[in-house]
N, C-alpha and C positions, 0 to 999 in steps of 0.2 A: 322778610326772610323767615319768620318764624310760623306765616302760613303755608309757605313753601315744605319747611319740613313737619308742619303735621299734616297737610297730606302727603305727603312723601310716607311719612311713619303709616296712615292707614292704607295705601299703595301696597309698599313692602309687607304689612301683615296682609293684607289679603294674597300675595303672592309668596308668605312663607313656605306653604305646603312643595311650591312647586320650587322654589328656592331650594329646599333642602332635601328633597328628589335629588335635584339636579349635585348638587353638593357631594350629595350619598353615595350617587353613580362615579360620580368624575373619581371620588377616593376612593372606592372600594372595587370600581367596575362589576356588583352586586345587582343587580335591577331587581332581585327581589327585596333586598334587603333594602333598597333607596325606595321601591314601591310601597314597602310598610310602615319604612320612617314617616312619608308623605302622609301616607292615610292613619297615621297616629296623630301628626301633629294635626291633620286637617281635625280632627274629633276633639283631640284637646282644646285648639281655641274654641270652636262653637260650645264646647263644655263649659272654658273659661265664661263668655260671659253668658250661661245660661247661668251659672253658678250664681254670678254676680249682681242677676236682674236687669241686664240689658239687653238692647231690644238687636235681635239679629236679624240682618237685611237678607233682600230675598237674594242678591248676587253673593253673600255668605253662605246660605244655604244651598244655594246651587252649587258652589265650589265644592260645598262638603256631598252632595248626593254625588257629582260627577269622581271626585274622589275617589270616594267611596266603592263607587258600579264600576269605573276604569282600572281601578284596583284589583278588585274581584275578577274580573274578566285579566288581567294581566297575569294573577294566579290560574286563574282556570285552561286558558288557551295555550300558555307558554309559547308562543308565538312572535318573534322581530317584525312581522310586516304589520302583526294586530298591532304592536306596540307602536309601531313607524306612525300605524292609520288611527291609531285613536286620538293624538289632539286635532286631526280634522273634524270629527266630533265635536267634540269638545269647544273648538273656537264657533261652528255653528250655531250650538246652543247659548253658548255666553253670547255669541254676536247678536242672536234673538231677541235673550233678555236685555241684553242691551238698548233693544228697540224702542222700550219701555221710554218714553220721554220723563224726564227729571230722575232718572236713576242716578246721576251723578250727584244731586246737592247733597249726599251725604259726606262728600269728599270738598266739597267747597265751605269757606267760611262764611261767618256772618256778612261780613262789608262785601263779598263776593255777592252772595245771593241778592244783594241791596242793589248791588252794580248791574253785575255781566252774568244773571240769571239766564239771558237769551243764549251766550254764547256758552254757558253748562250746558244747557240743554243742547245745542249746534254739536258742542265735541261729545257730546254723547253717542250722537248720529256718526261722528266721526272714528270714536272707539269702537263703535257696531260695524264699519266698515273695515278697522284695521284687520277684525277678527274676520271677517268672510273674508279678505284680502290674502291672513295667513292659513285660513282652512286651504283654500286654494293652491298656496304656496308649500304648505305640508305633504299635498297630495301627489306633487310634483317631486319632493326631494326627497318622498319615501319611496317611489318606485323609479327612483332613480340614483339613490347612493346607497352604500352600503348602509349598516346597523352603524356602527361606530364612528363614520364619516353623517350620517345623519343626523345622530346625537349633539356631533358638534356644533353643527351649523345650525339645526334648529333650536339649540339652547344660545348659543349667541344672538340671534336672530330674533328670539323670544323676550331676552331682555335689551338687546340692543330697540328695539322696536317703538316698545312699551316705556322705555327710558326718554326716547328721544320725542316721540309722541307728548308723552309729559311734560319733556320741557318746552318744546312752543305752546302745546296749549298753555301752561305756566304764565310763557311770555306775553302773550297775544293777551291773557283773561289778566295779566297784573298791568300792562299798560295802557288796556283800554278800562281797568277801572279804575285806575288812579286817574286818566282824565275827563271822567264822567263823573267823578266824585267831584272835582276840579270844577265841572262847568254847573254839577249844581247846587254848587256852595253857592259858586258867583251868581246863578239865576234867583238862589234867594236871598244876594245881599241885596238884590237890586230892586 
């Protein structure tokens, strides 16, 4: 369980920018104000650990440039359908870098990577498809619900998705390494 929640902990930090977007909005019904929360906090964490001497991954840094540009351009354009059509974007690019084979074992533990290295790497492939999946699926509920009927659904959707994803890969990568660890204890008692 307790590798459960620290990736879970590094999950949710990498999804805090959009977490408290999403937060910002729902309380305030502000989009400017929930867009510059976002792009504060995105700058703060990569600040945090520049500060601290650790190493920032290239799908951290991509969160903070996409931030960043989807921000900018959210002030600049003042536009609902820009706003509708930019995490299509945005899931493109992430789904790209995602392509990246092994981008996930920073999110897996030790005994994981000893184990079910094949299958990080498989739901990597698998994470890279949920995001072309939801580009797609973005593109459809923006030019087809309103602004505020939009918001709903693809902030529900976003974390319902990404949550449920998580837990079968979860399940699938803790029960096939508990019984691979299992068959080769036994292969080396033997």
């Amino acid at each position: 369980m307790k590798d459960f929640f620290q990736a879970s902990r590094v999950l949710l930090l990498d999804m805090a920018s959009t977490l408290l977007f999403l937060a910002v909005y729902v309380l305030t019904d502000n989009l400017f104000l929930a867009v510059g929360a976002g792009m504060a906090l995105g700058i703060g964490q990569i600040g945090w650990e520049v500060a601290h001497k650790r190493p920032v991954e290239a799908l951290q840094w991509l969160s903070l440039v996409i931030i960043l540009s989807s921000g900018a351009a959210t002030f600049v354009t003042d536009s609902p359908l820009f706003v509708m059509l930019k995490p299509t974007v945005i899931y493109i690019i992430v789904g790209v870098v995602m392509l990246k084979r092994g981008w996930m074992n920073r999110y897996l533990p030790p005994i994981a990577l000893a184990t079910v290295l094949d299958l990080g790497i498989l739901f990597g492939y698998v994470w890279a498809g949920l995001m072309f999946f939801s580009a797609g699926l973005n593109i459809v509920l923006a030019l087809t619900l309103d602004t505020a009927t939009w918001a709903a659904v693809k902030s529900v959707y976003a974390i319902a998705s990404k949550a449920l994803l998580f837990a079968i890969q979860y399940g699938v990568m803790k029960t096939t390494g508990i019984r691979r660890a299992k068959a080769m204890m036994a292969a080396s008692a033997t």
